[in-house]
N, C-alpha and C positions, 0 to 999 in steps of 0.2 A: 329286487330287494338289496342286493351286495352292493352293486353301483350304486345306489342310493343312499347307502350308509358310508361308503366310500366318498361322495359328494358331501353328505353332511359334514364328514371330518375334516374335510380339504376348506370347507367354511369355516369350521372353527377356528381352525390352525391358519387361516387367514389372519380372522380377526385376532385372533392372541397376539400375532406377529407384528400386525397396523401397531397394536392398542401397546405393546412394549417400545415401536416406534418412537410413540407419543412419551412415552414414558423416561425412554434413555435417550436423548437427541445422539446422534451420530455427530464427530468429528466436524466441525464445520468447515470448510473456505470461507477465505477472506473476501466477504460481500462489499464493495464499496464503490457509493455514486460520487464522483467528484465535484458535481454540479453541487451537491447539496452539501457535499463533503462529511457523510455518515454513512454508516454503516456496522460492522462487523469483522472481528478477524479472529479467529479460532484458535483455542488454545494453541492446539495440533503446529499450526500455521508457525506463531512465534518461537514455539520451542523448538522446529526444524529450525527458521532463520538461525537464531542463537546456536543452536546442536546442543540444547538443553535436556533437563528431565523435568518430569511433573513436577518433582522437590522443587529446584531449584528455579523455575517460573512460579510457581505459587510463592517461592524466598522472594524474586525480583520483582513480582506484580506492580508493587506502589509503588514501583520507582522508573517503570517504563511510560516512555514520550512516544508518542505517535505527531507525525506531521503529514501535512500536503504542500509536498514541492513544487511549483509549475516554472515552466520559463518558454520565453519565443527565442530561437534562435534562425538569425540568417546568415543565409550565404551569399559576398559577395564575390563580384570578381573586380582585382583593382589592379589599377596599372599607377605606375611611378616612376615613367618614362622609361621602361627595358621590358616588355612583355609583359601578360596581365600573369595574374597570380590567385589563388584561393585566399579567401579571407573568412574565418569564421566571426560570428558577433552574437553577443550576448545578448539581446537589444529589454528583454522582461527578463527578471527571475526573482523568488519567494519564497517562502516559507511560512504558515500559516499552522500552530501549534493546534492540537483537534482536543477537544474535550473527552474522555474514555472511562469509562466504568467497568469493573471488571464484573463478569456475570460467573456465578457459581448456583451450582446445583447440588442437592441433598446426594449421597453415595448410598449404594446399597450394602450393609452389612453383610457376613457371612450367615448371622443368622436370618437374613430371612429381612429386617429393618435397616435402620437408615443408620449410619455410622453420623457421628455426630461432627465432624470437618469436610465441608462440602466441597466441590470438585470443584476447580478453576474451568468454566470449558470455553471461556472468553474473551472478548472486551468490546462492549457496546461502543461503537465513537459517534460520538453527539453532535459533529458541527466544530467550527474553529473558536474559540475565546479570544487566539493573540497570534500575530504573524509580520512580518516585515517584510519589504518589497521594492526591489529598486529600476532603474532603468538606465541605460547607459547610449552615448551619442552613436551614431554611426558611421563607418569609416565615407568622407567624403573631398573633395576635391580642394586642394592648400592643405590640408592634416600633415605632421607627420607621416611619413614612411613608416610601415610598419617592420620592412626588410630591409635592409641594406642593398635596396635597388635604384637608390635615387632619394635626393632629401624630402619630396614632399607629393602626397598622392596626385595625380593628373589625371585618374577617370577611376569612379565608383561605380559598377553596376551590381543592382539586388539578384540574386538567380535566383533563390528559395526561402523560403519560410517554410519553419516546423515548429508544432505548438510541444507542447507537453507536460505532465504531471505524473506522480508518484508518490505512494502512500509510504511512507516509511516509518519503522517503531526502531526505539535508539534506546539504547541503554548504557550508561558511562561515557564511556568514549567509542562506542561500538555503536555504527546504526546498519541496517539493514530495509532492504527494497521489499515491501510484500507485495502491491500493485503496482502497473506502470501503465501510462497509454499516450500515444501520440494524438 
């Protein structure tokens, strides 16, 4: 009989615990597919980047930018008549402004209901509206020198490629990294 009432309580006190889950989402991370370029970035999230407070991101909300940055960059190795040399190159890079809503949820009062200014705990990102993108030549054989090794490249070789993007939210003059992936 004891272990059985013990049981049934350890069931309650489950479900009560699930069901206020459901109730109060938890803190999110910053969920985001680049492919589709949407997702989610959690209050929590932005006002670490910033070193903000709840005030003062629920003050900035409608004025933060979210973007997705990508770029290809390679590695050559280039000679210009005295030894080869490292050469970085830009060869893709972008920016692609994301559409963002901010998501709030009802607060719970002291007594017991819902205070009437709901909690920032968000920001939906919908996909891109607007972006710009450029590409640039690569270093190859007649070029410019890019050192003072010689006036003009005499062998280009590729050694690597590396892709990459990064989700970034910017505000004023301040932007800040929340995802990144190679």
């Amino acid at each position: 009989m004891f272990s059985r009432r013990i049981f049934q309580l350890a069931v309650a006190g489950a479900t009560i615990a699930a069901s206020l889950g459901y109730a109060v989402p938890a803190e999110a991370s910053v969920r985001y597919d680049p492919g589709t370029k949407s997702g989610f970035a959690g209050a929590a999230d932005v006002r670490k980047a910033f070193g903000w407070s709840d005030a003062r991101l629920a003050a900035h909300a409608a004025g933060l930018v979210f973007n997705h940055d990508f770029w290809t960059e390679d590695m050559y190795s280039v000679s210009c008549g005295k030894g080869a040399f490292p050469v970085e190159h830009q060869r893709e890079f972008g920016r692609l402004e994301l559409t963002d809503r901010p998501v709030r949820e009802p607060r719970r009062g002291a007594s017991g209901g819902y205070s009437r200014r709901p909690r920032l705990v968000g920001f939906r990102i919908a996909g891109p509206y607007a972006g710009v993108s450029g590409t640039s030549v690569a270093p190859t054989v007649g070029q410019p020198c890019p050192e003072p090794r010689g006036p003009r490249i005499t062998r280009a070789d590729l050694v690597s490629t590396t892709t990459g993007w990064s989700l970034t939210v910017s505000f004023g003059g301040a932007s800040r990294v929340l995802r990144s992936g190679v």
